[in-house]
KEFILUM-152109 format. One record per residue (C-alpha): x, y, z; residue number from 1. Coordinates in steps of 0.001 Angstrom, whole numbers, padded with zeros to 6 digits. Layout:
N
       x       y       z num
       X       Y       Z NUM
...
This chain:
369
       x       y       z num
 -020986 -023766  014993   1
 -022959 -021544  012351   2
 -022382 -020537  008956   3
 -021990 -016446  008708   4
 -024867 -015165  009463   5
 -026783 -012132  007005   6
 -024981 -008882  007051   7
 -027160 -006579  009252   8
 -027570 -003103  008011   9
 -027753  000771  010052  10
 -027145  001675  013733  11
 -030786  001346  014248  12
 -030095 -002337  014808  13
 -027383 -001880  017303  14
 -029652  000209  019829  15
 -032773 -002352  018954  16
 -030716 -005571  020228  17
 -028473 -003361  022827  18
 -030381 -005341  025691  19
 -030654 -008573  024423  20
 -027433 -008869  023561  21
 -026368 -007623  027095  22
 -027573 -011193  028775  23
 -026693 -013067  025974  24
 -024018 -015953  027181  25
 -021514 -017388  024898  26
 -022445 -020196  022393  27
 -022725 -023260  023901  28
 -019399 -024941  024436  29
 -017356 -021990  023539  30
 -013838 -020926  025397  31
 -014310 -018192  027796  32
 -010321 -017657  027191  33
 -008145 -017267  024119  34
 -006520 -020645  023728  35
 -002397 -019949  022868  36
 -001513 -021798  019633  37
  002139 -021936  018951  38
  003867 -023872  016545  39
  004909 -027688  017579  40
  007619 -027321  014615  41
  005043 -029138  012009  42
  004115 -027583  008449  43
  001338 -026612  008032  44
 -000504 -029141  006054  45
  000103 -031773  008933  46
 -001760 -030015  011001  47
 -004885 -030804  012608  48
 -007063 -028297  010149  49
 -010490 -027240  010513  50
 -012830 -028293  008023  51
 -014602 -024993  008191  52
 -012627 -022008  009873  53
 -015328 -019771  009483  54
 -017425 -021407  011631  55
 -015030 -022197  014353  56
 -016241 -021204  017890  57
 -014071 -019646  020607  58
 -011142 -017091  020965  59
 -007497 -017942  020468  60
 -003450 -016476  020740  61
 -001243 -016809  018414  62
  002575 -017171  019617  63
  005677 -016943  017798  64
  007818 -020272  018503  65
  010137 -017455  019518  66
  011174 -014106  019647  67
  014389 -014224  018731  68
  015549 -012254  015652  69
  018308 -014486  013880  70
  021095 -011681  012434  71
  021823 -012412  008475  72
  025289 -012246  009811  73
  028149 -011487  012671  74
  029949 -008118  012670  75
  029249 -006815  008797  76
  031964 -004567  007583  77
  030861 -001279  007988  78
  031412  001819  005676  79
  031374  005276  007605  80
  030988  007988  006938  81
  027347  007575  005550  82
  025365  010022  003997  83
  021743  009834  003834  84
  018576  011316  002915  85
  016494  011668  006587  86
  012987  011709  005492  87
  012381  014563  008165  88
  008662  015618  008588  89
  009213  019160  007545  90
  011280  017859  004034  91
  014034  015960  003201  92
  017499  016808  004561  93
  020984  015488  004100  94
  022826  013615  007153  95
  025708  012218  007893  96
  026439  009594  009864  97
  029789  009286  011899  98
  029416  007279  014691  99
  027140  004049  015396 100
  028276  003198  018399 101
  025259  004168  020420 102
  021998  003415  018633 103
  018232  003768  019358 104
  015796  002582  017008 105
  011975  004142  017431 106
  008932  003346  015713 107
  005416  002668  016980 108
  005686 -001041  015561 109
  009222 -001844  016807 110
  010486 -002610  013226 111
  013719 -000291  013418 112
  015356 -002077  016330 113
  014115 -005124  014750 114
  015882 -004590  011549 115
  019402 -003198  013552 116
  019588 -006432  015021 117
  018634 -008923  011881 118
  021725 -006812  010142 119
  024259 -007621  012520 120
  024309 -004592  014304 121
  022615 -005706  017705 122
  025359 -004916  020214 123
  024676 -001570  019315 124
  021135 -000764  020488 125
  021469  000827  024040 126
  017989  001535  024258 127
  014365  000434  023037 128
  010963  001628  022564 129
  008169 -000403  024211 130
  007009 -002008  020964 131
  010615 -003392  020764 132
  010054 -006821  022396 133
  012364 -009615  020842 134
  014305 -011454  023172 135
  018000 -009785  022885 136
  015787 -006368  023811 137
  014737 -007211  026976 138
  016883 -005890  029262 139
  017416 -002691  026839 140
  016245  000618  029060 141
  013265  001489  027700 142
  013303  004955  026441 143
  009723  005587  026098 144
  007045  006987  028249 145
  003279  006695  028662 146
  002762  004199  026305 147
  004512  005831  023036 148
  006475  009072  024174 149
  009901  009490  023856 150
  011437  010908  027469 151
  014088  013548  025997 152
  015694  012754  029575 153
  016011  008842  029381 154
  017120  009129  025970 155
  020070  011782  026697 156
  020996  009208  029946 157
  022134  006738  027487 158
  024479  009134  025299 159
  023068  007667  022246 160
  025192  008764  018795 161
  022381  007893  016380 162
  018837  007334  016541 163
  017080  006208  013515 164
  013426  006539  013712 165
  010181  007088  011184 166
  008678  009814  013244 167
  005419  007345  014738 168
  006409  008396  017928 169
  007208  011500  019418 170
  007087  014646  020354 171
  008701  015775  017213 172
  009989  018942  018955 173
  011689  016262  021614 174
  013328  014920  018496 175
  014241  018801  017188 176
  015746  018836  020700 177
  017913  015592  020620 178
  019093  016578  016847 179
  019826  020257  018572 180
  021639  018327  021615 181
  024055  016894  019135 182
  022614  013320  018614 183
  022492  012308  014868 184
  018980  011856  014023 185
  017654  010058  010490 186
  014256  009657  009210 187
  013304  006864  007169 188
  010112  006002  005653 189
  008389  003023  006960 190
  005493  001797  005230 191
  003208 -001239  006790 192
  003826 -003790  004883 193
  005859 -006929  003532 194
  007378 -004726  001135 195
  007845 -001795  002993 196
  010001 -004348  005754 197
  012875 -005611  003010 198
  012823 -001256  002167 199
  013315 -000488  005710 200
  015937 -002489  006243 201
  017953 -001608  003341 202
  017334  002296  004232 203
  018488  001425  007978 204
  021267 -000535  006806 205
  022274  002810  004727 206
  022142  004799  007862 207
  024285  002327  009482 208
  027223  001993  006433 209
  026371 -001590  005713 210
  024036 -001646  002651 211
  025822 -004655  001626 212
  023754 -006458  004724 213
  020750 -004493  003625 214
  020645 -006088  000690 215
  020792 -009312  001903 216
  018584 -009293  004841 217
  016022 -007590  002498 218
  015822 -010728  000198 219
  016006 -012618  003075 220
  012504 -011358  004349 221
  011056 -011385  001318 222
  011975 -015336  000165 223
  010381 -016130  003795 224
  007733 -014390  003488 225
  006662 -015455  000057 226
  007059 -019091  001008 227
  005550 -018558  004301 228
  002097 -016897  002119 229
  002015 -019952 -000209 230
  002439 -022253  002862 231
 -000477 -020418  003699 232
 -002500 -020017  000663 233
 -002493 -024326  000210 234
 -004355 -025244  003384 235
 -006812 -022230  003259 236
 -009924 -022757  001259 237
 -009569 -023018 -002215 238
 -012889 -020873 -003361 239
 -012545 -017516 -002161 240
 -016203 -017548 -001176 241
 -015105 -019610  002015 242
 -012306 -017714  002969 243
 -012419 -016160  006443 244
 -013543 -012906  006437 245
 -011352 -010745  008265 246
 -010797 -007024  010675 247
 -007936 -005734  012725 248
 -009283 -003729  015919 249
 -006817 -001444  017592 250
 -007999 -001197  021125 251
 -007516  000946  024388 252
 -009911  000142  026568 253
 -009073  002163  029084 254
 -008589  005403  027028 255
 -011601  005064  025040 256
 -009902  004432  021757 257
 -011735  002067  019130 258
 -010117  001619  016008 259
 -010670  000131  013205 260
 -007511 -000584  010791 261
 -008312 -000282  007000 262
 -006135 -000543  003620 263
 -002701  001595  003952 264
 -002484  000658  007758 265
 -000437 -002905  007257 266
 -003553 -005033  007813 267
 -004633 -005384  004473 268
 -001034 -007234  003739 269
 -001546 -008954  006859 270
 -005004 -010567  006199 271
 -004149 -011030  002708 272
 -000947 -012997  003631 273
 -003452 -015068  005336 274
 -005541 -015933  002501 275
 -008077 -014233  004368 276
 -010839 -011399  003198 277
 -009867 -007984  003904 278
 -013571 -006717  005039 279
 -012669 -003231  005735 280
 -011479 -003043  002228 281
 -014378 -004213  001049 282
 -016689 -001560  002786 283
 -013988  000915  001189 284
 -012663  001769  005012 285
 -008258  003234  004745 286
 -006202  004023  007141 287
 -006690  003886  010759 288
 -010008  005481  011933 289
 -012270  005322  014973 290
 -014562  002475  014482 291
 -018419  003000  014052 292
 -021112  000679  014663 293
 -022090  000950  011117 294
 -018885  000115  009374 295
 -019239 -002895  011916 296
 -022229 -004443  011016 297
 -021465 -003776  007482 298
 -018409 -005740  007373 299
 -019408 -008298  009479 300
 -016234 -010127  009979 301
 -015696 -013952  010967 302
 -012610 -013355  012414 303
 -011190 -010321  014256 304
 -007550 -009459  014834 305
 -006615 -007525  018043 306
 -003167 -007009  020216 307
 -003108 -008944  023260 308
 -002783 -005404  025413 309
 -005418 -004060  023679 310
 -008103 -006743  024109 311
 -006798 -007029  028313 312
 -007600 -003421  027864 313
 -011186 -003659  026872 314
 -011586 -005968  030279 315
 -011251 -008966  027845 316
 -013919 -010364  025092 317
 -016879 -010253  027473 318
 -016697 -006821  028251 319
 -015780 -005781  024306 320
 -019347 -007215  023686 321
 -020946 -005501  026185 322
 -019587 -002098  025787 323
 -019541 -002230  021540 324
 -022854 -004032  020769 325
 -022102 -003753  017259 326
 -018817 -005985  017484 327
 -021369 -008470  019068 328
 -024238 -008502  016383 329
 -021339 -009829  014067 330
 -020326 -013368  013038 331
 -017215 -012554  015150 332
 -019147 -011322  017557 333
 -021751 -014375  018074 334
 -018952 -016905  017822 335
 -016494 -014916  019998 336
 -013867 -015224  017367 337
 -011380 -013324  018291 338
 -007471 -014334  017385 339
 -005063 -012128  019903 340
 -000931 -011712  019104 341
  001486 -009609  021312 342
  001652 -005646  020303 343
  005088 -006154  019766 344
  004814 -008829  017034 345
  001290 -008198  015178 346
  002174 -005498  013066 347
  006272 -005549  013431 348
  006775 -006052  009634 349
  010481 -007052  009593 350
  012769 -009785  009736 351
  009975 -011837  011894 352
  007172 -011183  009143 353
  006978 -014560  007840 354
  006953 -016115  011736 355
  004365 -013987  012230 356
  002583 -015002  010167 357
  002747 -018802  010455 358
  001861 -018152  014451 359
 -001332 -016276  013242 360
 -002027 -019211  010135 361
 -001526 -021695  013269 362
 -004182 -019864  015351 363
 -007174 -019478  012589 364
 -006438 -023025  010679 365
 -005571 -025203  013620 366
 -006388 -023728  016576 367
 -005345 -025483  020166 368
 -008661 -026646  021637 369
């Protein structure tokens, strides 16, 4: 295991070690497959910690303990009619909102079907995006279509009443044309982060006449997540100099899509809620942009984050390497330290955030062997 090696500079180095790096093996003893690490039920500080995370060798997933959503309570008293402010794309509108019998919730992260079920409100989801993956979703008919579109046709099957979305998935003129087929539609803002979940849930609670349940499921996430952060913050190195120094990928192999996820794109909160360095903050990187070797190599991370889809996608960490020489000139790179988490859970800020984030503490502080 090595310390973090020098930060290599300009794309000039890429091409120069393109071919050595493409018969390079992995480090001596070093897992060929992400080891899961799950939680055994034991806080964290009983666990058997590295002395050195940044120097651990080998790839790992992280797994919740489970994917159930626990509701903050059973059948909360609902007050309809409900008028809203729908954050629509083209301006703010007024809606009201009769009838929640029939609900979809869509969003690229699958926080809004998420949140209907931690308020109570489960029984009415009669369809689910393909980010919505916690147990009571499963057998939900899944409304979406290559990947993240939303089939107008599956959607009008289910005779939905509401849909409640933040506009990350579309078409938006498919959405124009469920509003225009008479389904209720509402906008709400959804920002990636700890604090944007306990906001979305009170603005889908508003939408759904039971702010009351909002309110409490919102303080709910937040009191779990800031214990679950300090949990955190005591076994992680105490001098920020040896804190892991951390990237979230987004990855499609398959399409060609390399991203790299910077501040204002949830992963910032994410690494920081696991005392971790943020390195595309550091190079100044925001948003979500496609990754280039130089941005790479000038973070040069210990530790990268990826979905579990998206790393299968890039034919696994092997072929990552061999395709993006950059990724492979880093720390991460030579050590193959890659942590992987489900799609559906990585970035689902929302009434799971603080499980979440003990499955990804588990997988960097105490990884299985």
């Amino acid at each position: 295991m090595s310390r973090r090696a020098p930060a290599l500079r300009g794309a000039v180095l890429v091409a120069s070690f393109t071919l050595a790096l493409a018969g390079c093996a992995a480090p001596s003893g070093a897992a060929t497959t992400p080891s899961p690490t799950v939680s055994d039920g034991r806080p964290l500080a009983e666990l058997d910690l590295l002395t050195d995370p940044r120097a651990y060798v080998g790839p790992s997933t992280a797994l919740l303990a489970t994917e159930a959503i626990a509701p903050i309570g059973d059948d909360p008293v609902q007050d309809l009619p409900a008028t809203v402010t729908s954050r629509d794309p083209g301006g703010d509108r007024q809606v009201t909102v009769g009838d929640t019998s029939r609900v979809i919730g869509l969003d690229l992260a699958g926080s809004i079907a998420a949140s209907i079920w931690g308020l109570g409100l489960g029984e009415t989801l009669v369809g689910r995006d393909t980010s919505t993956t916690f147990d009571a979703a499963a057998d939900l008919p899944v409304v979406t279509s290559g990947g993240h579109t939303i089939d107008a046709e599956s959607v009008l099957a289910l005779r939905p009443t509401l849909i409640i979305t933040d506009g990350s998935i579309g078409p938006r003129d498919v959405l124009t044309q469920l509003r225009e087929s008479g389904v209720t539609v509402v906008f709400v803002d959804n920002e990636p982060s700890f604090a944007g979940a306990s906001q979305l849930v009170r603005d889908v609670a508003a939408a759904l006449g039971v702010s009351a349940a909002g309110e409490l499921l919102a303080d709910r996430i937040r009191a779990d997540v800031e214990a679950e952060i300090a949990e955190i913050a005591a076994i992680a190195p105490p001098d920020p100099a040896d804190r892991v120094r951390m990237m979230f990928l987004y990855l499609r192999g398959g399409s060609g899509i390399y991203y790299l996820f910077g501040e204002e794109s949830g992963s910032t909160d994410l690494i920081r809620g696991l005392a971790g360095v943020d390195v595309a903050g550091e190079i100044g990187w925001t948003g979500m942009q496609p990754m280039t070797d130089e941005a790479i190599i000038a973070a040069n991370p210990d530790l990268i984050l990826v979905m579990t889809d998206g790393i299968e996608s890039a034919g696994g960490i092997d072929e990552l390497l061999r395709a993006k020489p950059a990724i492979a000139l880093t720390v991460a790179g030579q050590n193959r330290r890659f942590i992987d988490m489900a799609d559906g859970d990585i970035l689902s800020f929302g009434p799971r955030s603080a499980a979440i984030l003990d499955a990804l503490a588990r997988a960097i502080y105490a990884p299985a062997p």
